[in-house]
N, C-alpha and C positions, 0 to 999 in steps of 0.2 A: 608581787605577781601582777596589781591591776596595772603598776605604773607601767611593766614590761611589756603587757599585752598595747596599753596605752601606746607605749615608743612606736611598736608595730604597727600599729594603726596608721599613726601621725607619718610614718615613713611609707606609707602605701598614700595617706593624700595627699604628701609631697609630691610623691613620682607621678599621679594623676595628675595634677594641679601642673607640675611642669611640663608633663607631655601637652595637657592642649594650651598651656601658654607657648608652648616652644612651637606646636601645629601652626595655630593662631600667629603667632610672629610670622613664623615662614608664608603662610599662605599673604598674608598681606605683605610682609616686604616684596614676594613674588610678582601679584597685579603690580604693587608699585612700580615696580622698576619694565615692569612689561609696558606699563602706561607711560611712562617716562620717554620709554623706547619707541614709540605708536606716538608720541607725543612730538618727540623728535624729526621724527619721520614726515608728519602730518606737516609739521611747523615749515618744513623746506618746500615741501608741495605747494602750502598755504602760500608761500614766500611767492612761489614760482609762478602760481596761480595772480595773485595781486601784481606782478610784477606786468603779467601781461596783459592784464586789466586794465593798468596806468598807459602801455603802448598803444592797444586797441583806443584807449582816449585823446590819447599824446596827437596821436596821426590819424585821427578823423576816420580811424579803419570800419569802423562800423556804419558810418555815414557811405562812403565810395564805394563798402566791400570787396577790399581788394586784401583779405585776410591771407594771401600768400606773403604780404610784407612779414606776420610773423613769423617766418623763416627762417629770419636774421636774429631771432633772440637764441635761436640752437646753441649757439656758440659762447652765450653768456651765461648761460642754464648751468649752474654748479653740479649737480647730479647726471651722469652720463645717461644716454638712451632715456630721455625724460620725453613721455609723448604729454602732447598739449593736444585738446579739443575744444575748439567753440562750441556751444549747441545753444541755439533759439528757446526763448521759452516754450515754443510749442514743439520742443524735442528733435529741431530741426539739425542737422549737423553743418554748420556754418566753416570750420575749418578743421583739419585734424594733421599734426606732424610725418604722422608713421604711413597715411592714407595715403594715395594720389588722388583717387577719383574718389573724393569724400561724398562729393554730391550724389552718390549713387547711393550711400551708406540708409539702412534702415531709419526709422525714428527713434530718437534715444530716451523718449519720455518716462519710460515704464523703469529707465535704469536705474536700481534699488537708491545709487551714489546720489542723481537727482533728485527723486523723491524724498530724501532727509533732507537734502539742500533746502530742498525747497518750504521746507517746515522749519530745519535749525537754522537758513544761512548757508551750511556747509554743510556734507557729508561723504563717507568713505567705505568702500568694499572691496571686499577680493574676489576676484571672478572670473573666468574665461574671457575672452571678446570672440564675440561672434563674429567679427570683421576678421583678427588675426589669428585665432585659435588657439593663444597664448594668454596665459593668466599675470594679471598687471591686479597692484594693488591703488586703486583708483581714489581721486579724493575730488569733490567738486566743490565750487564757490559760486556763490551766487551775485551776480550784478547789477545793476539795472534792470534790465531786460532781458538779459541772455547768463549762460552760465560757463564757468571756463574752467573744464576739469584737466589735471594734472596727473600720469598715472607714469608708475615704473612698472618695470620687470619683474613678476615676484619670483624672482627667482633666489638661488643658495646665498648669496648675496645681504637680497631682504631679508630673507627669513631668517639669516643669524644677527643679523641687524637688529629685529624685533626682540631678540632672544632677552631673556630676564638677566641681569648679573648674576654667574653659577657660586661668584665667591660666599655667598651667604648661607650659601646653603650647605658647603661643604662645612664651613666655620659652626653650623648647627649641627649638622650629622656628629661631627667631633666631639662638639660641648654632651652631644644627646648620648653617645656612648660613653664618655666620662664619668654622668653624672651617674646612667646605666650602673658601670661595675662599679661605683663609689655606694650606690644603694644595695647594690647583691650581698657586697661585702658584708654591706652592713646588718642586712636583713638575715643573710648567711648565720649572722651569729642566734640567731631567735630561732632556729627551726628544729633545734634538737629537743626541746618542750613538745613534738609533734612526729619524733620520727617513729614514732609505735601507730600513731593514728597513720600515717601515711603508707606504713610499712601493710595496715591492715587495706587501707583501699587501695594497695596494689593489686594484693592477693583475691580481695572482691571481684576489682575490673578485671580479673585475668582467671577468675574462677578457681583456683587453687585453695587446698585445703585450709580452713581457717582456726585458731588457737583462740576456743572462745574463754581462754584464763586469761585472756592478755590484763595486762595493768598497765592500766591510762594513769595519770602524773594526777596527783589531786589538785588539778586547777578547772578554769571554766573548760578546756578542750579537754580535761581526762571527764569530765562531765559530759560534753558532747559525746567524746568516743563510746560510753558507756552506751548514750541512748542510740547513737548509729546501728552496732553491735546489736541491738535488743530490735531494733526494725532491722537490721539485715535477716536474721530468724526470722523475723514473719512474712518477710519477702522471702525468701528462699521455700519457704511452707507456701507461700502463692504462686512464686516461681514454676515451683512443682506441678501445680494445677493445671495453670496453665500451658505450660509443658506438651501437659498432655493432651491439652484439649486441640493444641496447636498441632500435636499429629492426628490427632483425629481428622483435622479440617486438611491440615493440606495430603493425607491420603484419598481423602473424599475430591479433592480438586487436581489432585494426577490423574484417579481413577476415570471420572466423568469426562465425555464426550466435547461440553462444552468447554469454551473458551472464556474466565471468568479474571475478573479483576477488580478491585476496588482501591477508591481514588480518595484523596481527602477532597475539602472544600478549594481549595484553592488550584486540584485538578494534579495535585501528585501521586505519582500512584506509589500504593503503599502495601498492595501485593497481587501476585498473578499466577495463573501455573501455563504451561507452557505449551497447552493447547491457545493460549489467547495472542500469544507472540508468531506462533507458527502460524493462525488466520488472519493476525494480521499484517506479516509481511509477505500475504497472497493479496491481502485487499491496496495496503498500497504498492505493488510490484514491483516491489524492491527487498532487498534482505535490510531491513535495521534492527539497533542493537535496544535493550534496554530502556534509556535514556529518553529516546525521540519521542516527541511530544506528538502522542496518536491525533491529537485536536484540531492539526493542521490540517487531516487530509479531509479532501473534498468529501468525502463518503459519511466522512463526521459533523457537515456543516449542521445537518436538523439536528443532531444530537447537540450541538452547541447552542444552536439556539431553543431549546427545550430548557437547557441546565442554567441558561444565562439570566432569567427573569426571578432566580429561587436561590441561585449561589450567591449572590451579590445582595439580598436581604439583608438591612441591620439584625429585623430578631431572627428567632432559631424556628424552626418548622415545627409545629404541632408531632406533640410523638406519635398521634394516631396517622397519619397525615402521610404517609409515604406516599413517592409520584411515581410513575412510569409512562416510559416511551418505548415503542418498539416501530424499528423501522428494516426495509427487507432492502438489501441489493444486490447487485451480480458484478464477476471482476470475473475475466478470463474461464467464461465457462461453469464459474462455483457458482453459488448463491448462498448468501449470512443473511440470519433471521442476528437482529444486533438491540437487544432490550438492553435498557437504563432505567435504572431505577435510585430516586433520591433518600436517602433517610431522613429523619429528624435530624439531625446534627451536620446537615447538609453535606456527606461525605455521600459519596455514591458508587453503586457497584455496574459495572459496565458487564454484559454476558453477550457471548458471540455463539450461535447453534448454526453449525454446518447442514443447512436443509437441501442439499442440491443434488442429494439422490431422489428425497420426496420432491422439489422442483422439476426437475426433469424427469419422474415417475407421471408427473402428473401432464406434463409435455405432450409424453407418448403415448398417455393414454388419449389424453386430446387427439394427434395425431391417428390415433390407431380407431377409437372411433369415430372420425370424419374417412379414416378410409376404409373400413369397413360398411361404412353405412354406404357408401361409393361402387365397394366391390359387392355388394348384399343387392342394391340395385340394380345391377344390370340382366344375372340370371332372372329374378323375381317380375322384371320388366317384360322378358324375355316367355316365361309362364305365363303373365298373366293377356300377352298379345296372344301368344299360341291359344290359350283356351278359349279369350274372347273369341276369335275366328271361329274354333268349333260351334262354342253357344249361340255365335250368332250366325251361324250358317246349319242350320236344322237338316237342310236337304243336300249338303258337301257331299262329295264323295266319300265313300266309305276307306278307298286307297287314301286320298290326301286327308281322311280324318285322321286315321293311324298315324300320316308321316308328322300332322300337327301336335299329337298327343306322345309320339316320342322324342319328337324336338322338345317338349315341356317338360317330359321324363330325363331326358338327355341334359336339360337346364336343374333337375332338379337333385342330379347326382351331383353338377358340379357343386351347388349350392353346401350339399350335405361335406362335399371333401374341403369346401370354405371354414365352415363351423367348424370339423375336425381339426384341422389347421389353427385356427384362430385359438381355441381350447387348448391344442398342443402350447402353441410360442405363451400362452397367458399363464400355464402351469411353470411353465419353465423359467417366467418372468418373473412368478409372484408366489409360490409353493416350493421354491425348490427345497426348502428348508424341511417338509414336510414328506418327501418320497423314500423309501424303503432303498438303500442298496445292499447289492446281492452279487454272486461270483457269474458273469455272464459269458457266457462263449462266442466269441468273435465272428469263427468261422459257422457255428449253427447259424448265427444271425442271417451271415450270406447266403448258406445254401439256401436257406427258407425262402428268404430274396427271390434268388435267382429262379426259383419253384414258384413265386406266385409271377413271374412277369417272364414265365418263361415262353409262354404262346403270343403275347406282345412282341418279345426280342425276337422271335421266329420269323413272326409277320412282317418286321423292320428290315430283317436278316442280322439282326447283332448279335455280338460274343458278348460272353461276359466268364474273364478269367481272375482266379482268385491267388496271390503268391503271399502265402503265408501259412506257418505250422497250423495243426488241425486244435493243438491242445493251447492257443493264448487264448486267454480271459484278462476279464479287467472286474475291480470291483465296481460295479455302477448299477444304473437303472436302466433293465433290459428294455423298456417302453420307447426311450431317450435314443438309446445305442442305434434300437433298430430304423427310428426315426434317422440318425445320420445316413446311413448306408441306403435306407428304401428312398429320401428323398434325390440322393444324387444319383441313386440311378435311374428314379423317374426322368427329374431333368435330361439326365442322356436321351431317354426313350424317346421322350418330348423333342428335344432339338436338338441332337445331335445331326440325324441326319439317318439315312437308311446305309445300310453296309458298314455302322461305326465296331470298332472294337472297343471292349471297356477292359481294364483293370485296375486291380488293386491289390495291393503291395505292403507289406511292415518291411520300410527301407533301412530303418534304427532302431534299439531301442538303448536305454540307460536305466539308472537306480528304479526313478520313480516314473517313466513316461516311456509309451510307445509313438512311434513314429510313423506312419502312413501316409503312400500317396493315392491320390483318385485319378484317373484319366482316361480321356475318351480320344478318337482323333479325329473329330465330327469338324460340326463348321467355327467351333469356338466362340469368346466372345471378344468385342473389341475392345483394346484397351480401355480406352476413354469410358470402360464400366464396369471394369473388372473393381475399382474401389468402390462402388455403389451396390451392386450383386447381393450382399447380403444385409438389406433396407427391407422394410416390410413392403411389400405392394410392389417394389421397385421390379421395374421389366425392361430387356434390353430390347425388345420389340413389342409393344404392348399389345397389339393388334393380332401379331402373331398367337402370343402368350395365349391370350385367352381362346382363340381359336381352336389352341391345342388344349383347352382344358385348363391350364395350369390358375394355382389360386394367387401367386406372387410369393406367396409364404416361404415356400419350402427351404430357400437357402439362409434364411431367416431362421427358419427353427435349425437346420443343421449347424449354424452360429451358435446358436443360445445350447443347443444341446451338446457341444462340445466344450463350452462354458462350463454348463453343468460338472463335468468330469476334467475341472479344472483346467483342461487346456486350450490349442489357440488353434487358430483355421486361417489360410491366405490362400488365393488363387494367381494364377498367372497363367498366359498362352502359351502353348507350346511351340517349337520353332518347324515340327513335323507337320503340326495341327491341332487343333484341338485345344482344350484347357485344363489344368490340371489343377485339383487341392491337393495343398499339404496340411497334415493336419495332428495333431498328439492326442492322446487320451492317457491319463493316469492310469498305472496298476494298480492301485491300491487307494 
């Protein structure tokens, strides 16, 4: 049995042993004959080049400069389309075959061909010409003084010209399959000592049940197969463990928010869940797959340069020693908080949190307090002009002290229906999660409505008609509801216009949502703001707005409060007059 296993051996460092003696042949008979071929090549150029060296000599041509006589060598030139160039040592172009107006030609000193010349003697390239746009395989020689390069075509021509002799290699590929099935054969006969080991690492690799009575052959491989066997049980017992620890983690990395991943050292990644692929084919705006190396995108450069000073360390990183980097950006609107973190064993875990409701939370609150502090200023400006005049006029009239002290009264309601406002849209922003709902009746809502602003719409001359059953309800929050309906009919009240009709209408409904419209047939608004209308502060006449009272809010909060009861709100002109919302509210 040693000698057998011994055979096997010795016929495995044969097949080695020939494979890269037969590589090794190939690859050098290969250069050879390619250089052979580049050898050949060079040699007629070289020819062609000395040839015209000896004429530039023969007839004084470099002396008179009259290098149009080399013209006449075209005809002797053994390779067809063979361009000839003079050029001056100082890169100058003295003549050129293919050229007319050479003298116009750039300076040729930086050309790679001269620059070898001018270290070896000679030298050669392939390359474009800038003069003809066509690629020549170029060879120059150096003379005296000047240089006289030689260039073809490279075209289908050269390039099978260059080509290596294919006979050798088919004559190896031959020998190499030969020797191939001469060795299978032979090997073939040694592998049934092993078909119980092999039969068992199928059934391993492929997970199927396993015959732990098998019986290995009493030689060194039934000894192997034994201890395989005896560590495949104790892998299979760790197997198990781990198993499970692995749904534990990847239930934890579906469930979570973030977008998480970890990479080895060398920046492959080696697992993700599919919150980190869905952020990041919003960060680079495009859909990719798996695969794509996240490292190229621009957004990833500080994280490359963070990981490049510690990934690239001979030793291994202190185990206490983890690093971190977190860096924040925006793509189309989102914004990624995008933490890295390195381990000891320099693998690292990349993590992406979608912060762009708390970024734009924080926006608008910016926003909302720069316009508040804006709209809180003007009544309070307005108070405290009004009271100064009184305090400082002791002997005022007692008629224009009243008209000053109700002008500050008058300032000081609007203020209070500011606050209201402002409290309203900030509940509705940031509490929703916290309100009671309850079965609310639609049509109570109106009547009440139309009961407190019913001596208002008198004094205007408005209507205000209701088309809808008496018994719809919605489940919501009646604070919210009556919020919708009280603010747009203020609006009307405010700027419609005097002699306006309002109504309102459930034009649909379906499973889960009612359908309603609003409309007045007042002065409307203009298009060019009907998309903005429901902005905080936003006013289609600002001047007016506040004339009339109004705080900015209100179709702000009628937005957010329709939100609330999960549906959606748009406006548009009417073509009679006026402006119209459509709007839904959930049943339920």
């Amino acid at each position: 049995m040693a000698k057998y296993s011994y055979r096997r051996k010795l016929l495995l460092y044969y097949l080695s042993v020939f494979t890269i003696f037969l590589l090794i042949s190939i690859s050098f008979q290969y250069l050879r004959e390619k250089r052979f071929q580049v050898e050949k090549l060079e040699t007629t150029l070289d020819n062609i080049a000395e040839i015209t060296g000896k004429y530039i000599y023969n007839n004084n041509i470099q002396r008179s400069r009259q290098y149009r006589f080399i013209d006449s060598l075209k005809s002797l030139i053994p390779l067809a389309d063979t361009r000839i160039t003079v050029i001056s040592k100082e890169g100058k172009v003295l003549y050129d075959s293919f050229i007319k107006d050479y003298q116009k030609l750039e300076n040729h000193r930086n050309r790679p061909e001269l620059i070898t010349a001018d270290k070896n003697a000679k030298g050669a390239s392939i390359r474009q010409s800038s003069s003809t746009g066509q690629t020549y395989y170029y060879y120059a020689k150096k003379m005296d003084d000047y240089y006289v390069r030689t260039a073809v075509l490279y075209n289908m021509t050269v390039i099978t010209f260059l080509k290596a002799n294919q006979d050798f290699f088919y004559f190896s590929f031959f020998l190499f399959l030969a020797i191939l099935v001469l060795l299978w054969f032979v090997t073939n006969q040694f592998t049934l000592s092993i078909s119980k080991l092999q039969e068992f690492a199928i059934n391993a690799s492929t997970q199927k049940n396993i015959d732990t009575n098998i019986s290995f052959p009493t030689n060194e491989i039934g000894v192997i197969g034994k201890q395989i066997l005896r560590i495949y049980d104790n892998l299979q017992e760790t197997q198990l463990e781990l198993s499970k620890e692995k749904e534990r983690l990847f239930r934890h990395l579906y469930i979570i928010n973030e977008g998480v991943a970890i990479f080895s050292a060398d920046k492959k990644k080696l697992l993700s869940n599919q919150h980190f692929m869905n952020y990041i084919n919003v960060i680079a705006e495009k859909s990719i797959d798996g695969d794509f190396d996240i490292f190229k995108l621009k957004d990833f450069e500080e994280i490359n340069a963070f990981l490049a000073p510690y990934l690239y360390l001979d030793q291994q990183l202190p185990k206490s020693n983890e690093l971190e980097k977190q860096i924040k950006i925006q793509q189309d609107q989102k914004y990624f908080l995008i933490k890295c973190i390195i381990f000891y064993d320099k693998s690292f875990e990349i993590i992406i949190t979608d912060i762009t409701k708390r970024e734009k939370n924080k926006i608008i609150k910016e926003q909302m307090t720069s316009n508040i502090a804006h709209e809180l200023k003007t009544p309070i400006s307005a108070i405290q002009a009004f009271l100064e005049t009184v305090l400082a006029n002791p002997k005022i009239e007692a008629e224009k002290k009243v008209y000053f002290i109700q002008k500050a009264f008058y300032q000081t309601e609007r203020l209070n229906r500011l606050i209201q406002d402002i409290t309203t849209i900030n509940k509705l922003e940031t509490e929703v999660d916290f309100f009671e709902k309850k079965r609310v009746s639609l049509y109570d809502i109106i009547m009440e409505i139309r009961e407190t602003t019913e001596l208002r719409m008198e004094a205007r001359k408005m209507e205000l008609s209701c088309n809808f059953p008496m018994d719809i309800t919605i489940m919501g929050n009646k604070e919210f509801v009556y919020s919708i309906f009280q603010n747009l009919v203020e609006n009307s009240i405010n700027y419609a216009g005097i002699g306006t009709k309002i109504k309102i209408s459930k034009y649909h409904e379906d499973k889960n949502f009612y359908y309603f419209s609003y409309f007045d047939n007042g002065m409307g608004i203009p298009e060019e703001h009907l998309n903005r209308i429901f902005e905080r502060f936003y006013r289609v006449d600002s001047g007016r707005s506040r004339k009339q009272g109004g705080t900015g809010l209100g179709l702000s909060i009628v937005k957010n409060a329709v939100l609330f009861h999960k549906g959606e709100i748009s406006a548009k002109s009417r073509k009679k007059g006026g402006v119209e919302f459509l709007f839904s509210l959930r049943k339920r």
